[in-house]
N, C-alpha and C positions, 0 to 999 in steps of 0.2 A: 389494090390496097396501096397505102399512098407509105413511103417509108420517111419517117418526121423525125430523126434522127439527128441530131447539133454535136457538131467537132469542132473542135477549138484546140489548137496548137499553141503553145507557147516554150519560147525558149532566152532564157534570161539571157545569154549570151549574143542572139542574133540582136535582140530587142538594143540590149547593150552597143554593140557595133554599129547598129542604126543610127542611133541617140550620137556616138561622135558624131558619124557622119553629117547629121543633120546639124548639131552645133558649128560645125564649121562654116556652113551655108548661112547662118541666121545673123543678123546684125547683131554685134556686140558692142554695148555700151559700159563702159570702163566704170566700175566702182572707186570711190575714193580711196577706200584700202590698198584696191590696185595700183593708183595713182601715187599714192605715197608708197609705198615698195618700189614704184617705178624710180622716182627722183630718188631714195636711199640710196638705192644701188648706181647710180650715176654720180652720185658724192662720192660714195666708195670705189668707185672703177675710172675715174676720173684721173687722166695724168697718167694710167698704167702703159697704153700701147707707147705713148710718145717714149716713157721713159725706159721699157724695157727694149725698143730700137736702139737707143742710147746706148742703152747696156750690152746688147748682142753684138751690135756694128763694134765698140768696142772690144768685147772679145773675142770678136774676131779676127783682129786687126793684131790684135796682142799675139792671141793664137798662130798666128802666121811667123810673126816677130818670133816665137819661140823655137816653128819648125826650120827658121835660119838657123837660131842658136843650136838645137840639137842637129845639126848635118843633115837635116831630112831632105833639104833643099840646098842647094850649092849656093853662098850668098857670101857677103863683105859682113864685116865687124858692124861698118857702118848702119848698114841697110837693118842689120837683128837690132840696133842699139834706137834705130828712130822708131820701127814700127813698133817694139815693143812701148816706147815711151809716146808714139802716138795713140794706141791704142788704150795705155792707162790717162791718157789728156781726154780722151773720148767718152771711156766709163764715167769718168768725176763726176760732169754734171748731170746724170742720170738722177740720182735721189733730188737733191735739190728742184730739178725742172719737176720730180713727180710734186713733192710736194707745194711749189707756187700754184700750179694746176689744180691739186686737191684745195689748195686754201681756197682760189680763187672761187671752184665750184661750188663749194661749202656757203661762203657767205653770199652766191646768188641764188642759191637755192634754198635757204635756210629760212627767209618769210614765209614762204610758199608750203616748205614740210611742217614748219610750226602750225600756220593756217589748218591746211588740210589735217594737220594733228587731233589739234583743239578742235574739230568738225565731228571728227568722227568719235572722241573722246565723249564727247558733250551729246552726240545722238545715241 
């Protein structure tokens, strides 16, 4: 006697696990949605790393100028009175450089996100 018996396993979770793993393998072609979140966020992050080096190098500099001023470090009047004032000459241009940066990427980018806007607005 022949036994005709059908098992069938399923488990949403492995199935699940699967399914990344295979997405990451499979060519992906970028939708316009994506494409425009992509440039957004490049307008908005635009000018940040330059300008918070700016900022950090800066207060760092200052920071050091200070641990002359409080005795942390054995130093000259002179030496707490430059780094402190070099370190504020350093911060200054921080905002300014972010923003030419940010303008700059704004108005190269800005046909391009209008386009793809109107594209997907209208489909």
């Amino acid at each position: 006697m022949e036994n005709n018996t059908f098992s069938y396993n399923y488990s949403a979770a492995r199935n699940k696990e699967v399914e990344s793993i295979r997405r990451k393998y499979m060519p992906h072609e970028e939708s316009k949605l994506e494409r425009l979140k992509k440039l957004d966020l490049r307008v908005q992050m635009a000018g940040t790393i330059e300008s918070l080096c700016f900022g950090i190098v800066g207060a760092l500099v200052f920071g050091i100028g200070m641990c002359f001023f409080l005795d942390v470090f054995a130093g000259e009047v002179w030496l707490t009175a430059l780094l402190m004032l070099l370190g504020t000459i350093i911060m200054i241009p921080a905002y300014p450089i972010y923003r030419r940066i940010a303008r700059k990427a704004k108005t190269e980018l800005t046909p391009e996100i209008l386009r793809l806007s109107d594209e997907i607005m209208k489909s």
